[in-house]
VEXVEX-433281 format. One line per field, with one value per residue (C-alpha): residue number from 1; chain; z, x, y. Coordinates in pm, 1 decimal. Layout:
<nodes>
n <- NUM, ...
chain <- A, ...
pz <- Z, ...
px <- X, ...
py <- Y, ...
</nodes>
This chain:
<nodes>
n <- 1, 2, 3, 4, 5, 6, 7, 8, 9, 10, 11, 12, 13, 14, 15, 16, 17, 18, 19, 20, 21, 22, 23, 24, 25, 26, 27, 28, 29, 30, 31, 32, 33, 34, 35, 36, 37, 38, 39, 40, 41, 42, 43, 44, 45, 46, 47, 48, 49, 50, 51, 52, 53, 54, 55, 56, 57, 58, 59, 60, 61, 62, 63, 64, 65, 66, 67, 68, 69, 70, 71, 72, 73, 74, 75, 76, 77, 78, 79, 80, 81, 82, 83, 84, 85, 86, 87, 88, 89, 90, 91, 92, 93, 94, 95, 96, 97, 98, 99, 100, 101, 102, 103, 104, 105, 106, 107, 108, 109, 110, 111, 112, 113, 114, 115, 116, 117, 118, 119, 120, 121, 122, 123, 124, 125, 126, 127, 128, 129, 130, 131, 132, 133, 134, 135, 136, 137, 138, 139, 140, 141, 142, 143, 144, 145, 146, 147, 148, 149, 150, 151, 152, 153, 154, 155, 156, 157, 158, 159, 160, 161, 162, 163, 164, 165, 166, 167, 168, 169, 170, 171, 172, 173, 174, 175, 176, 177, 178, 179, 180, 181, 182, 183, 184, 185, 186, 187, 188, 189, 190, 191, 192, 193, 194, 195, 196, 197, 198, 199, 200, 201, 202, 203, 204, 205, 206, 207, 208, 209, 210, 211, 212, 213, 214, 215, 216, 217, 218, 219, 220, 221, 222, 223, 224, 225, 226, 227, 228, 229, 230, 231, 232, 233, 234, 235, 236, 237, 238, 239, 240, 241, 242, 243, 244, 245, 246, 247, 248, 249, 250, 251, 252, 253, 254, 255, 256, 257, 258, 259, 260, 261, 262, 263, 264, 265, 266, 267, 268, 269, 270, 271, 272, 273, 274, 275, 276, 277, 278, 279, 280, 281, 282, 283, 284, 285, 286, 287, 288, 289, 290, 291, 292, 293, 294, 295, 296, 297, 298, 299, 300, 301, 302, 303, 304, 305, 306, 307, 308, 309, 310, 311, 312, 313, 314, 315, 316, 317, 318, 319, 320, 321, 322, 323, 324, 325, 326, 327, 328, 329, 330, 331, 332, 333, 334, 335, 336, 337, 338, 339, 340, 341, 342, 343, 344, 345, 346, 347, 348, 349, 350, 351, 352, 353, 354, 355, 356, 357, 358, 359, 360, 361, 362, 363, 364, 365, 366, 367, 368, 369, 370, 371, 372, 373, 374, 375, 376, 377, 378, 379, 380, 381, 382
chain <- A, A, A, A, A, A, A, A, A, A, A, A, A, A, A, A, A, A, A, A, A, A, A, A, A, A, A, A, A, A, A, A, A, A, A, A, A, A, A, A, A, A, A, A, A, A, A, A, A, A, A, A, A, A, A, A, A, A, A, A, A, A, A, A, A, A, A, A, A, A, A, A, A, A, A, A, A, A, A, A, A, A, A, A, A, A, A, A, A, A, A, A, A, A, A, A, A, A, A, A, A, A, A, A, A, A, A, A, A, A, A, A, A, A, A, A, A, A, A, A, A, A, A, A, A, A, A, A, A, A, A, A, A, A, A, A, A, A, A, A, A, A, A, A, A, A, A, A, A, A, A, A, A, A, A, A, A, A, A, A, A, A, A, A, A, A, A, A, A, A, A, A, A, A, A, A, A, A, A, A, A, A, A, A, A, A, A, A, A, A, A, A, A, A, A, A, A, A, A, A, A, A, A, A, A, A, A, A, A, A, A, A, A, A, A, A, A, A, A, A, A, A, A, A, A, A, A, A, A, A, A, A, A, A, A, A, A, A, A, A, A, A, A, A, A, A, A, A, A, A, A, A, A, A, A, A, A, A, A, A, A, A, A, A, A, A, A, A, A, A, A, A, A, A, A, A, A, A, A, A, A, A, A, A, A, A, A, A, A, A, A, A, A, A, A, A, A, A, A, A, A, A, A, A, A, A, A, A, A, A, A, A, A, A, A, A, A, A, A, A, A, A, A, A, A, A, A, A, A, A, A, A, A, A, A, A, A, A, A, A, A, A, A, A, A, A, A, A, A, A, A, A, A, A, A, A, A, A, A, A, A, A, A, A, A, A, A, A, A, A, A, A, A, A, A, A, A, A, A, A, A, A
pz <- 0.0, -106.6, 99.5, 68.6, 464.7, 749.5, 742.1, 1086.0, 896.6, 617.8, 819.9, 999.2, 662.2, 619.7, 960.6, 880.7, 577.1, 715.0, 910.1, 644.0, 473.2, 800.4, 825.4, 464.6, 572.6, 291.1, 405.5, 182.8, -67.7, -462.7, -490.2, -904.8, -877.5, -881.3, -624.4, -383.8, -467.8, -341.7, -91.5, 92.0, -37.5, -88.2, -405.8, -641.0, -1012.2, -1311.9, -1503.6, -1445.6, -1756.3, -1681.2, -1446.7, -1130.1, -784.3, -388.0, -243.5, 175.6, 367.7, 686.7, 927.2, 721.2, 833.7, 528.3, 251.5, -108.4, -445.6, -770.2, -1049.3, -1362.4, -1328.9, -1461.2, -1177.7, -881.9, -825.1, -825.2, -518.2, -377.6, -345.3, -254.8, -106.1, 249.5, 153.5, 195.6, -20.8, -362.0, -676.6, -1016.1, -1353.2, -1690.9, -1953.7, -2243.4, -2101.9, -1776.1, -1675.3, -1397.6, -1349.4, -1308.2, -1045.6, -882.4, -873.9, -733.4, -400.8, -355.8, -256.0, -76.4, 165.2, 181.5, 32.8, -297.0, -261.9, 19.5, -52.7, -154.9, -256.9, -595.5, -734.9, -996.6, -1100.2, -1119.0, -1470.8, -1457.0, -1465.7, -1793.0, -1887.7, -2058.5, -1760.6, -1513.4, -1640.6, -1671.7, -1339.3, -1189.9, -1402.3, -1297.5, -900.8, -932.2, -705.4, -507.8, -495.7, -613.7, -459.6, -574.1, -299.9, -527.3, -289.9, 44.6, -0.7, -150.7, 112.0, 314.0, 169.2, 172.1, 515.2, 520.0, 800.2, 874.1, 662.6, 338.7, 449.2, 419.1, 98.6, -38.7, 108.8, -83.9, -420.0, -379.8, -346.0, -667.6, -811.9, -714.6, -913.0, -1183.6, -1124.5, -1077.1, -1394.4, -1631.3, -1526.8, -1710.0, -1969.4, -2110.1, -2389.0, -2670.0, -2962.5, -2774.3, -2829.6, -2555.6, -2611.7, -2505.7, -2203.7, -2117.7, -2176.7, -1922.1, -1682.9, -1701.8, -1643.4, -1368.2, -1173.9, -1275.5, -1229.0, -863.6, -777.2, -888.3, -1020.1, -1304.3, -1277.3, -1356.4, -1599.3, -1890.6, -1809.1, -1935.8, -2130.0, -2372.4, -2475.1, -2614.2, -2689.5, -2647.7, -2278.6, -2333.1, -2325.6, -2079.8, -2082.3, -2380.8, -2409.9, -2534.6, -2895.1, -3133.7, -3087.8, -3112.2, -2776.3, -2845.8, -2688.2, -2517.9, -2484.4, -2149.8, -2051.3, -1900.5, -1737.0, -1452.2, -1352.6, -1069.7, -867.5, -773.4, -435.1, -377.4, -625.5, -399.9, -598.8, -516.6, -835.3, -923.7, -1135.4, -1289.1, -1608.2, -1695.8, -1885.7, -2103.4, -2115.8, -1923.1, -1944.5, -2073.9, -1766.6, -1855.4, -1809.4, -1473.1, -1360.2, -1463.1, -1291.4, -932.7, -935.1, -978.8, -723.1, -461.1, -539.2, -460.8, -127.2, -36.3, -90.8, 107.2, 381.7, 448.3, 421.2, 827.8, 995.5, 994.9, 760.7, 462.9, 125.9, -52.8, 153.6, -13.4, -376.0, -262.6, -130.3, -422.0, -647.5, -496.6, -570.9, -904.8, -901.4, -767.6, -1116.5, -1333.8, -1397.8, -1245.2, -1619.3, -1684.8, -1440.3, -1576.9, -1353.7, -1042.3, -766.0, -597.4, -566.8, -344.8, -441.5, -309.0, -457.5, -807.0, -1143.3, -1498.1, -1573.6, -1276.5, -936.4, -803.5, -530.3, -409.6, -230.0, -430.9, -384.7, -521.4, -401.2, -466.9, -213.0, 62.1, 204.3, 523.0, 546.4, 820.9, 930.0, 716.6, 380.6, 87.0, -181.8, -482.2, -506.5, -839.2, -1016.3, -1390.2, -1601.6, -1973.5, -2162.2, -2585.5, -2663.7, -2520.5, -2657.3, -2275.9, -2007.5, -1658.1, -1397.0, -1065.1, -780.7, -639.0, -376.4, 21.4, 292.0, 615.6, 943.5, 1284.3, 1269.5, 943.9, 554.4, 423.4, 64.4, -147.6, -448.7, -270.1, -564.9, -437.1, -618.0, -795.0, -1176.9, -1266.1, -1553.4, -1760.9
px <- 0.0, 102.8, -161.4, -39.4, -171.8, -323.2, -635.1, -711.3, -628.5, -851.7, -1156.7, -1112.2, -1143.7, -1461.0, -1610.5, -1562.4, -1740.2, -2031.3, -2082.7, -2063.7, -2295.1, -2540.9, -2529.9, -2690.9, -2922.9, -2807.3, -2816.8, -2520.6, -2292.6, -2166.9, -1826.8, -1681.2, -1400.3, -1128.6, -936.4, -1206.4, -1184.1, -813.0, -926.6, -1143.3, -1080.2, -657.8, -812.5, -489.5, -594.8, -581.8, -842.9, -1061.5, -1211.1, -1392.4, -1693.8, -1602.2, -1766.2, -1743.4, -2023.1, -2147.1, -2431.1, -2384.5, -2447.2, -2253.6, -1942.9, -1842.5, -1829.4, -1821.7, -1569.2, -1722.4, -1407.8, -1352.4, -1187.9, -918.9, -830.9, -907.2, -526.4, -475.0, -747.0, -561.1, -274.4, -360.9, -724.5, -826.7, -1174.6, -1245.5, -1609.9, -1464.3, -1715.9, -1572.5, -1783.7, -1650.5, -1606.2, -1836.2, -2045.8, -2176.2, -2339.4, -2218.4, -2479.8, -2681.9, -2427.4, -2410.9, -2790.6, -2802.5, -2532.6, -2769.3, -3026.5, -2850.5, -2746.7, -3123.5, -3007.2, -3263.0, -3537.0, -3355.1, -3139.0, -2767.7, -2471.5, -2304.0, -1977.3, -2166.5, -1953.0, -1606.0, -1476.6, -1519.8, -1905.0, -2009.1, -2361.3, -2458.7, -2341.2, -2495.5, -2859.8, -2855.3, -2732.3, -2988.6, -3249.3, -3149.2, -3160.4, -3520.2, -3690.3, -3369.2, -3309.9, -2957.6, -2750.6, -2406.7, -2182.8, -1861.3, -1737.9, -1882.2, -1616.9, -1381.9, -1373.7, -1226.7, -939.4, -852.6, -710.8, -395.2, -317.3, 86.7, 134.6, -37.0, 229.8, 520.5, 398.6, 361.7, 713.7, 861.4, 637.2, 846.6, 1202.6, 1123.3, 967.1, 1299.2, 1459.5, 1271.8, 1359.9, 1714.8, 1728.6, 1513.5, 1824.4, 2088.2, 1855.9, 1752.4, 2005.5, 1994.4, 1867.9, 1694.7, 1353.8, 1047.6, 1015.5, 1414.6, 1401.7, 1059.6, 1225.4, 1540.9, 1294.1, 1057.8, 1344.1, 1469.4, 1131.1, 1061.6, 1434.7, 1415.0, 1110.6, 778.6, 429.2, 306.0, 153.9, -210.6, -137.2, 134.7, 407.7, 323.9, 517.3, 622.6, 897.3, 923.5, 575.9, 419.5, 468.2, 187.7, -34.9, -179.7, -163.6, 47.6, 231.6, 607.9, 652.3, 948.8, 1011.0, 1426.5, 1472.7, 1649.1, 1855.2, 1649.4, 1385.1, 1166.2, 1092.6, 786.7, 690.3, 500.9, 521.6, 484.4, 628.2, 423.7, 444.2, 144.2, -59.6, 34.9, 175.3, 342.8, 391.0, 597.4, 557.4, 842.4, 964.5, 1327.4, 1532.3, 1725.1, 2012.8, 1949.9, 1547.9, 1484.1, 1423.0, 1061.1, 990.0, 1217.2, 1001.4, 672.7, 853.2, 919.4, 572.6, 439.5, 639.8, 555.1, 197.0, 286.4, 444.1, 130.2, -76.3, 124.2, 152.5, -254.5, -193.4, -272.9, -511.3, -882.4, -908.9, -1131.8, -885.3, -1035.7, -796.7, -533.3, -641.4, -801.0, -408.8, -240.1, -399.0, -284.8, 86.0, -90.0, -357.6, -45.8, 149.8, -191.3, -57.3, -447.5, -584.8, -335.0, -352.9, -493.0, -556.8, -696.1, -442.1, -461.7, -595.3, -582.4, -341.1, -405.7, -364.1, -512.8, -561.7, -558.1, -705.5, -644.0, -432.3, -681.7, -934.5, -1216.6, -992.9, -1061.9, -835.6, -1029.3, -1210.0, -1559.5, -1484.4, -1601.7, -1431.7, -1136.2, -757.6, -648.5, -344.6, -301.7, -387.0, -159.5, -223.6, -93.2, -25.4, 83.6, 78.2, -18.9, 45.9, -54.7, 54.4, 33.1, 21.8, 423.0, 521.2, 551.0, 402.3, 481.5, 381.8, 555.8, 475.9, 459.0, 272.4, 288.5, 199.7, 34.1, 122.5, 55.4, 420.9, 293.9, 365.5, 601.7, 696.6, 797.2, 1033.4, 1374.8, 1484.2, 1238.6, 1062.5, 1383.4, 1406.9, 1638.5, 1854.3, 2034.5
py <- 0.0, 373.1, 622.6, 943.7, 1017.6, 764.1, 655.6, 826.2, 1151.2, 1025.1, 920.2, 1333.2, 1429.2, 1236.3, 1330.5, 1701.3, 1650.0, 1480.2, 1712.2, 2075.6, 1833.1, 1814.5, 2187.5, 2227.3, 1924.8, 1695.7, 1338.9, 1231.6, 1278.5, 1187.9, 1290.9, 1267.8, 1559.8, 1383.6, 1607.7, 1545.7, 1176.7, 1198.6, 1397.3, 1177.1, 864.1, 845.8, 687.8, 874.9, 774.6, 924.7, 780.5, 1059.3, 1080.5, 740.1, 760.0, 714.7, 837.6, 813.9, 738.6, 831.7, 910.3, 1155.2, 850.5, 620.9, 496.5, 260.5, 492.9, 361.3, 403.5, 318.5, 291.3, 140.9, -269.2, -165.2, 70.9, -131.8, -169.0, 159.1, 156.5, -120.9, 70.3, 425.2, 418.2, 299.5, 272.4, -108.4, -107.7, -53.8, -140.0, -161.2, -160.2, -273.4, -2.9, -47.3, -329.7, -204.4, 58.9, 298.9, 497.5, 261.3, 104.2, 449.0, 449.5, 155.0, 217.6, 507.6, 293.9, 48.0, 338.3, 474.6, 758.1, 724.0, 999.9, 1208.7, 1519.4, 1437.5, 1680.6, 1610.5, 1764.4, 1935.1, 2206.0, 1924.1, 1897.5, 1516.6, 1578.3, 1711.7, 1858.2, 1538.2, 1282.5, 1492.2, 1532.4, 1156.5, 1122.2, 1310.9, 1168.6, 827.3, 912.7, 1041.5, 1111.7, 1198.8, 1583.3, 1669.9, 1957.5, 2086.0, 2053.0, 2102.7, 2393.9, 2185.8, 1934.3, 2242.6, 2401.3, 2170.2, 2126.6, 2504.0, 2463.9, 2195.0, 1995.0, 1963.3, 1615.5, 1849.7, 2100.8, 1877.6, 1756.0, 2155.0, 2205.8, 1893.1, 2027.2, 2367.8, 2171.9, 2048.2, 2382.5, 2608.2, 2305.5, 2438.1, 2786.9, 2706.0, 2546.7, 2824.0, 3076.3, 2891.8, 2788.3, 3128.6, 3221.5, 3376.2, 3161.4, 2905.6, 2833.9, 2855.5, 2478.8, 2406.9, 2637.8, 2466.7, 2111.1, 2226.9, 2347.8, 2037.3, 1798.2, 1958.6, 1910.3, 1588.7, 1423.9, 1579.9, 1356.0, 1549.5, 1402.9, 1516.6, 1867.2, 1937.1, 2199.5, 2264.9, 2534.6, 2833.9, 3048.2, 3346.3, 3547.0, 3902.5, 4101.6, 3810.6, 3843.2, 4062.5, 3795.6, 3550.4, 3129.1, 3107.7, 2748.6, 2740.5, 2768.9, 2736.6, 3112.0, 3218.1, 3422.9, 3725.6, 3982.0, 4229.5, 4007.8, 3944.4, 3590.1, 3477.3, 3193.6, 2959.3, 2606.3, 2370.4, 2139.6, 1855.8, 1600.6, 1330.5, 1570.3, 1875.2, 2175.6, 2458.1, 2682.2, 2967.3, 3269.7, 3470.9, 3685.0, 3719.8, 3978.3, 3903.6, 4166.7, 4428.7, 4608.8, 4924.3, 5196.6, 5146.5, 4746.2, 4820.8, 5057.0, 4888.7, 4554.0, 4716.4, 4851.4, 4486.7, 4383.1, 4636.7, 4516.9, 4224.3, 4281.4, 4541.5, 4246.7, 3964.7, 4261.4, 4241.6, 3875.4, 3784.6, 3528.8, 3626.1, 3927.4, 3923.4, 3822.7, 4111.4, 4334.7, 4133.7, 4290.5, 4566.1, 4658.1, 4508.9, 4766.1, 5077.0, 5093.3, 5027.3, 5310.3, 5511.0, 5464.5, 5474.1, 5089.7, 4918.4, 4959.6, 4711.9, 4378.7, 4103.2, 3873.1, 3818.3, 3878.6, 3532.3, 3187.6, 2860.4, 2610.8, 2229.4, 1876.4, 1868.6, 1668.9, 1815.5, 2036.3, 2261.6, 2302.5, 2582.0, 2529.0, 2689.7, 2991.5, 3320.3, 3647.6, 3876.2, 4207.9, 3989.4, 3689.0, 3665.7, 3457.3, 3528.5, 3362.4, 3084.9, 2901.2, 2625.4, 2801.1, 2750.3, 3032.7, 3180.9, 3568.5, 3714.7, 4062.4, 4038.8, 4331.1, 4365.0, 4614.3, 4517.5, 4884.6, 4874.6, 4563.9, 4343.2, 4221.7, 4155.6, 3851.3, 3823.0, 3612.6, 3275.1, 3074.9, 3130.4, 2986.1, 3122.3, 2999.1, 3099.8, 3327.5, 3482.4, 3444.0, 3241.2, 3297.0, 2946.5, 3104.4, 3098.8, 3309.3, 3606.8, 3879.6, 4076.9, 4108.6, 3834.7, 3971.2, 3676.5
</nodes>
């Protein structure tokens, strides 16, 4: 057996969700997101294309995984759950099977939660899940099951702290790789191998990347582009442990910038640090934004940031590593010990020619914020 934690943490895990269930008076629970699968279950596959589903009711203590045959060792090895029921792609139906656990935990016709917004449950699968659990009355408890894993117990810790050894691998290995006449795809390559020879999973999304005006833009992937002198890099990736990333965020000069992308860069980064600054335990993490933006507003730079100025990293599965944590100046929502979260400042600027991104992930602990890129926040010059 491989679990990732013990099954006393596991079991906590499940308790805590019963009960956030309870509180919304659902009497159980259809989990399909694969992170929440993990989650709850250890269950660590990546199959997740294929139906498959945990299955508990609030005063069950025997909870049930539904997964393809062909992945029950991959339950053997990484879940705890001990009532695992496979189907057989192409012959069998599961959801029918699904359907049919329902029942057996008198769960058919009551109110259950179901991960309706996860990106293993699309449109189609979903109306015919509900229609075949009629009469049962379907919530979406996505964000119920979410938001539990925003706050990380110490064993999630060590596993984000052993996802950033291998990310500053990463880092350590895009400075020597950015040179003149590579392409985006050879730096990329360098940077890749360097996380994955040090130990890391697979990450659940590509690393991103651009070079010269096309730093203006957001999400590109590496290309065969020649970097040249003069040239900004930019780039994100992540390191990976047991499915836990940390990621990184970072744009490099090559040569030395003109006194404009240095000045544009050092206002980014003092947005960043105004925002990590209103980073403490219990305010609201649209202060976070909210102060990001004024070294911004202060330079007439706001007009400019793309993005929003943070998000929850946990353990994920393609085709995202973000949770339910939102940084923005519309959340609601308040920060804790135990939360791992990216902050970043994204500037866009196509009318000049470049674009900016600067940040990384943190970590907040009862002694404060702890920042993951042991590189820091200075423009890099190569």
């Amino acid at each position: 057996m491989n679990f990732a934690f013990s099954e006393s943490e596991y079991r906590g895990r499940l308790k805590r969700a019963k009960k956030a269930l309870r509180k919304l008076l659902l009497d159980g629970c259809i989990c399909v997101a694969p992170e929440n699968l993990y989650y709850l279950a250890g269950f660590d596959g990546h199959t997740y294309w294929s139906d498959q589903a945990f299955i508990f009711g609030t005063d069950d203590n025997n909870p049930t995984l539904i997964i393809r045959d062909t992945d029950h060792g991959i339950a053997s090895e990484t879940s705890w759950v001990q009532d695992v029921r496979t189907y057989h792609h192409g012959t069998d139906d599961s959801t029918t099977l699904i359907r049919s656990v329902v029942e057996e935990k008198g769960l058919l016709g009551k109110r259950i939660g179901v991960d309706l917004q996860a990106y293993a449950l699309p449109t189609a699968k979903g109306m015919r899940l509900i229609d075949v659990l009629e009469p049962t009355k379907i919530d979406d408890s996505t964000n119920v099951i979410g938001d539990l894993r925003i706050v990380k117990s110490e064993a999630e810790i060590a596993y984000v702290r052993k996802a950033a050894e291998y990310a500053n691998a990463g880092m350590a290995a895009a400075f020597k790789a950015i040179k003149v006449g590579k392409t985006e795809v050879e730096i990329a390559a360098d940077i890749e191998y360097a996380i994955r020879s040090r130990g890391s999973d697979s990450p659940a999304m590509p690393t991103w990347m651009s070079s010269g005006p096309n730093t203006a833009y957001s999400h590109l992937v590496p290309t065969g582009r020649l970097v040249q002198s003069g040239d900004l890099v930019s780039f994100s990736f992540a390191g990976v442990a047991r499915r836990y990333h940390c990621t990184m965020y970072k744009v490099v000069s090559v040569g030395d910038p003109t006194p404009r992308i240095r000045e544009v860069y050092n206002v980014a980064v003092e947005s960043v640090r105004a925002g990590a600054d209103a980073a403490t335990i219990g305010v609201p993490v649209s202060a976070l934004e909210e102060a990001a933006l004024r070294p911004l507003k202060k330079k007439g730079l706001d007009k400019y940031f793309a993005q929003r100025f943070g998000y929850g990293v946990s353990a994920g599965y393609p085709p995202s590593w973000l949770e339910p944590l939102d940084i923005t100046r519309g959340s609601d929502q308040r920060l804790s010990a135990g939360m791992v979260f990216c902050l970043h400042c994204v500037l866009k600027l196509p009318d000049e020619g470049f674009g900016i991104m600067v940040g990384g992930d943190f970590i907040l602990g009862e002694d404060g914020l702890e920042f993951l890129d042991q590189t820091g926040l200075e423009l890099r010059v190569v």
